[in-house]
FIKEKOL-332387 format. One record per residue: residue in three letters; chain; y, x, z of N, C-alpha, C in turn. Coordinates in steps of 0.05 Angstrom, whole numbers, padded with zeros to 5 digits. Example, Ala and Ser with C-alpha at 12.3 -4.5 7.8 and 13.67 -1.06 7.14 Angstrom:
2
<doza residuo="ALA" cadena="A" n_Y="-00114" n_X="00264" n_Z="00156" ca_Y="-00090" ca_X="00246" ca_Z="00156" c_Y="-00066" c_X="00264" c_Z="00156"/>
<doza residuo="SER" cadena="A" n_Y="-00045" n_X="00257" n_Z="00142" ca_Y="-00021" ca_X="00273" ca_Z="00143" c_Y="00001" c_X="00258" c_Z="00157"/>
***
This chain:
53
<doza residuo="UNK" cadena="A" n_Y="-00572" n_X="00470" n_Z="00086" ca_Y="-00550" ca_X="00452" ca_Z="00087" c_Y="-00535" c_X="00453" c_Z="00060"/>
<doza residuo="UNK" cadena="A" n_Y="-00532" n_X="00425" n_Z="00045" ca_Y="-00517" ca_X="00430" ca_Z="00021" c_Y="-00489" c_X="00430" c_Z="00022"/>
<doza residuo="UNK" cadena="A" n_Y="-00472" n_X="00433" n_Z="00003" ca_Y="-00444" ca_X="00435" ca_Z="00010" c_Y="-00433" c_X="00416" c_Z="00004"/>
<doza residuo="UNK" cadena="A" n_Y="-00414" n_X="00408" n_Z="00009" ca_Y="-00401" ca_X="00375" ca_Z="00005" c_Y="-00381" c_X="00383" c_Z="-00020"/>
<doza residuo="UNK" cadena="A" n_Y="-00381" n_X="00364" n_Z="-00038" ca_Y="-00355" ca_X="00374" ca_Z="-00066" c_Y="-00336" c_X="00361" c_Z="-00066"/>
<doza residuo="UNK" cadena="A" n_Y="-00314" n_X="00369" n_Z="-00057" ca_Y="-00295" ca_X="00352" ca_Z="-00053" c_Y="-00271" c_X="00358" c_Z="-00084"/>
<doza residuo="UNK" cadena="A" n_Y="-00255" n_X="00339" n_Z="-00102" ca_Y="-00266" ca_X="00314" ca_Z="-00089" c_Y="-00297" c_X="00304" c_Z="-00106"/>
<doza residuo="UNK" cadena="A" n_Y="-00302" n_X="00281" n_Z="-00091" ca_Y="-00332" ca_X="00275" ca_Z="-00093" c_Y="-00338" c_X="00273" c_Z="-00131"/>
<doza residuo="UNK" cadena="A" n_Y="-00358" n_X="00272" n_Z="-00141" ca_Y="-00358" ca_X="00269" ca_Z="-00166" c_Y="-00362" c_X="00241" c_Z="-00164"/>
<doza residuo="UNK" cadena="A" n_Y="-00376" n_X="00230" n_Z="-00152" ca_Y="-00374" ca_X="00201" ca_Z="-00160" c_Y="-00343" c_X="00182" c_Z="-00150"/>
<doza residuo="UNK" cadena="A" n_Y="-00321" n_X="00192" n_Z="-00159" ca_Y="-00302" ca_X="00178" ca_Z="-00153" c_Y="-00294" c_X="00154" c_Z="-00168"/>
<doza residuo="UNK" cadena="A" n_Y="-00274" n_X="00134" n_Z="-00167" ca_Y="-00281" ca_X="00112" ca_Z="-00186" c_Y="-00249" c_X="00102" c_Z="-00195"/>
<doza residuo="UNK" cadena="A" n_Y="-00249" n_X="00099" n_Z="-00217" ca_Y="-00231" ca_X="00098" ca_Z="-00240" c_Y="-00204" c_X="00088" c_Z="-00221"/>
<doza residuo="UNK" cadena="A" n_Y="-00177" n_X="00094" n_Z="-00233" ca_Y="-00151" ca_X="00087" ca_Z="-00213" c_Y="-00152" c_X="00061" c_Z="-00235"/>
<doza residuo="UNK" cadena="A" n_Y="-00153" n_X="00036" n_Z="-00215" ca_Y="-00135" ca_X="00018" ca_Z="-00232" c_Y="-00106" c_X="00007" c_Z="-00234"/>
<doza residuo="UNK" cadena="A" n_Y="-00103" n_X="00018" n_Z="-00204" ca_Y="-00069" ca_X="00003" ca_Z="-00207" c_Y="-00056" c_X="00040" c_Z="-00202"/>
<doza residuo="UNK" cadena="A" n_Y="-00043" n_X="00050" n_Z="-00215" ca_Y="-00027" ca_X="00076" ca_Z="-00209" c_Y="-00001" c_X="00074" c_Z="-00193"/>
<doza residuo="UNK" cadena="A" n_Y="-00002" n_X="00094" n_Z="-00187" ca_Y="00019" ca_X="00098" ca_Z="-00160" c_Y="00048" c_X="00096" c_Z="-00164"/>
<doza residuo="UNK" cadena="A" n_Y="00050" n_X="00086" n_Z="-00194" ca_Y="00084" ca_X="00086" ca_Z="-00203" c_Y="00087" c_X="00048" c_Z="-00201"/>
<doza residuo="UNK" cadena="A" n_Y="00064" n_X="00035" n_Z="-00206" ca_Y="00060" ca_X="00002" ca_Z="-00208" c_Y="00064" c_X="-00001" c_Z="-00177"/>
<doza residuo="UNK" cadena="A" n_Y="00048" n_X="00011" n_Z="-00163" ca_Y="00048" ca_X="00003" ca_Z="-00136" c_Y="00072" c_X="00008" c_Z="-00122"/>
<doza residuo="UNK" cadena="A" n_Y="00083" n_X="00037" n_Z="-00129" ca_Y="00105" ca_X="00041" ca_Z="-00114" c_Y="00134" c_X="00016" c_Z="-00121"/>
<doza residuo="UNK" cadena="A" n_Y="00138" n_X="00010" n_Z="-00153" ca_Y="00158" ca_X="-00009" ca_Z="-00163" c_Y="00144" c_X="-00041" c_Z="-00140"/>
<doza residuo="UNK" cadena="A" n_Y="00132" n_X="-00044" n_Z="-00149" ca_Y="00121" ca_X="-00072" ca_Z="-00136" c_Y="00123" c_X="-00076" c_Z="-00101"/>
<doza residuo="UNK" cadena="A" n_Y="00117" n_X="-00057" n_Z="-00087" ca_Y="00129" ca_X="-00045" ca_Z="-00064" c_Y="00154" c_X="-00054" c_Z="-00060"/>
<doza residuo="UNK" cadena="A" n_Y="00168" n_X="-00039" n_Z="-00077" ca_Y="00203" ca_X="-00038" ca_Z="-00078" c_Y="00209" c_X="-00058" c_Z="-00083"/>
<doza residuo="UNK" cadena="A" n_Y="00204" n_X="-00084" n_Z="-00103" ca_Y="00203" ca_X="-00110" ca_Z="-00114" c_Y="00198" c_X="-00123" c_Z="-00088"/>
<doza residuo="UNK" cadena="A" n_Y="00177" n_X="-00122" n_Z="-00065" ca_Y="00171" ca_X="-00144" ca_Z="-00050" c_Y="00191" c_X="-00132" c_Z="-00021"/>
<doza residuo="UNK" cadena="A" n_Y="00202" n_X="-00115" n_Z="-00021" ca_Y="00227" ca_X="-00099" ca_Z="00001" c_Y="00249" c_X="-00123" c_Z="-00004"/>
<doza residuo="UNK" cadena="A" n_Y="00256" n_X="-00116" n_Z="-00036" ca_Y="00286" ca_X="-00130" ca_Z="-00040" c_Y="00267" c_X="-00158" c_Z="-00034"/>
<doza residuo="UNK" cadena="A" n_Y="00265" n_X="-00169" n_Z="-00038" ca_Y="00255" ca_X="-00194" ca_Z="-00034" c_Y="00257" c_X="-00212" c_Z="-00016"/>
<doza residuo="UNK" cadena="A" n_Y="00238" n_X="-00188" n_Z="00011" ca_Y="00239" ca_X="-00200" ca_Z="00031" c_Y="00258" c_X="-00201" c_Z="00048"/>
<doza residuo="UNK" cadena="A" n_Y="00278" n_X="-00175" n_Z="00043" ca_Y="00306" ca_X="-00176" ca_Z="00058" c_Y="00323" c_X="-00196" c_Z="00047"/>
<doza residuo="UNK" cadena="A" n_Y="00325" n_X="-00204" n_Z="00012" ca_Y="00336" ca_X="-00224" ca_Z="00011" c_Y="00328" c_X="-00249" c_Z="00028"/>
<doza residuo="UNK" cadena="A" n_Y="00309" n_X="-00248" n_Z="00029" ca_Y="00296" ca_X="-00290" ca_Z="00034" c_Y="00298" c_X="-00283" c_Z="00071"/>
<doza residuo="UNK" cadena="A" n_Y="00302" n_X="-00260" n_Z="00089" ca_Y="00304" ca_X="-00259" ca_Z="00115" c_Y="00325" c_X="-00245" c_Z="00127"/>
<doza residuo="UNK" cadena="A" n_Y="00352" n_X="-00241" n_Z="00100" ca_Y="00372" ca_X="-00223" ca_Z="00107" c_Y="00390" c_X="-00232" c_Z="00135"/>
<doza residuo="UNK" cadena="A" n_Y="00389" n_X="-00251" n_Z="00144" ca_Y="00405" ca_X="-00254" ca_Z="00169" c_Y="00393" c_X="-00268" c_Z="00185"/>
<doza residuo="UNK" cadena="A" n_Y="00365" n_X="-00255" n_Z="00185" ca_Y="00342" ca_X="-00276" ca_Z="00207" c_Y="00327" c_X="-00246" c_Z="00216"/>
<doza residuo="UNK" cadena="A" n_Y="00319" n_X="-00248" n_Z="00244" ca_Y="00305" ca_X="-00232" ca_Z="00253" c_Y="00275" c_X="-00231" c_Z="00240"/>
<doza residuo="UNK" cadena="A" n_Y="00259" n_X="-00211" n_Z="00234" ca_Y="00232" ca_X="-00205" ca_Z="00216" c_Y="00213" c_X="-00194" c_Z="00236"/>
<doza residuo="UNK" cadena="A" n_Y="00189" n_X="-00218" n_Z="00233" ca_Y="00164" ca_X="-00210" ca_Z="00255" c_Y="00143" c_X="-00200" c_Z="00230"/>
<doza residuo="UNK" cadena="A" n_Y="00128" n_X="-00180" n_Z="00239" ca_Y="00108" ca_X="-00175" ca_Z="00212" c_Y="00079" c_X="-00177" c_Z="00230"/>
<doza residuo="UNK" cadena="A" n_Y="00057" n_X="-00193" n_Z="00215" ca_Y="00038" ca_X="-00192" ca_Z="00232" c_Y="00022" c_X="-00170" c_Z="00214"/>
<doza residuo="UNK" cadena="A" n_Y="00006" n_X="-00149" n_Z="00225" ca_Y="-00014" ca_X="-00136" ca_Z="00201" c_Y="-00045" c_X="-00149" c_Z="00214"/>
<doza residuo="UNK" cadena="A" n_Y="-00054" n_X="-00161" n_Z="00198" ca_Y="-00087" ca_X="-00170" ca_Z="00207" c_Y="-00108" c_X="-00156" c_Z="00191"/>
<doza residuo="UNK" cadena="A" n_Y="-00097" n_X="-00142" n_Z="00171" ca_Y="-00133" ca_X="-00128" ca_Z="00149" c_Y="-00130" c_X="-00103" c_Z="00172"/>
<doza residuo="UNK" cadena="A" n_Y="-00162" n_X="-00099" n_Z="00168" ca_Y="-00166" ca_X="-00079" ca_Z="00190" c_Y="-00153" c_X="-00052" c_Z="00168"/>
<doza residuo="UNK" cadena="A" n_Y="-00149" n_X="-00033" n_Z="00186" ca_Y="-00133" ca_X="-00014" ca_Z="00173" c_Y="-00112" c_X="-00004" c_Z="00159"/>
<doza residuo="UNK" cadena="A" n_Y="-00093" n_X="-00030" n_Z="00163" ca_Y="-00068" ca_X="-00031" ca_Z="00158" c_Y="-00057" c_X="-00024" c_Z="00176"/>
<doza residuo="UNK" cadena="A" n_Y="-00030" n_X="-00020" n_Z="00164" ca_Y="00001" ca_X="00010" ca_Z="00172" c_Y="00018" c_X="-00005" c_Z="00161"/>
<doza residuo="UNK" cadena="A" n_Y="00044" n_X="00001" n_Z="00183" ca_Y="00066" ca_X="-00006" ca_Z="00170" c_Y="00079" c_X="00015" c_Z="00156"/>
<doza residuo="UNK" cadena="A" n_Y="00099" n_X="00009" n_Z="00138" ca_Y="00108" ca_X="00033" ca_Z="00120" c_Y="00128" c_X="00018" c_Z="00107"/>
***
């Protein structure tokens, strides 16, 4: 039995980093509370393996 190498060597290059994602995140928050601030907010998630957060 061989051993598994975690993490894997074939991993594959970050293109968006986690400081872009997290601002852009925060960018589409203010956003959407502006454009639904005094309206009730339904969120549908349809990609498989989506989470709210």
């Amino acid at each position: 039995m061989s051993e598994t190498e975690f993490p894997p060597s074939n991993t594959l290059p970050v293109l968006i980093d986690s400081d872009r994602i997290r601002k852009r995140v925060e960018e589409l928050g203010r956003k959407i509370s502006e454009d639904y601030k005094n309206q009730p907010l339904v969120l549908l998630v349809v990609l498989k393996g989506s989470f709210l957060f």
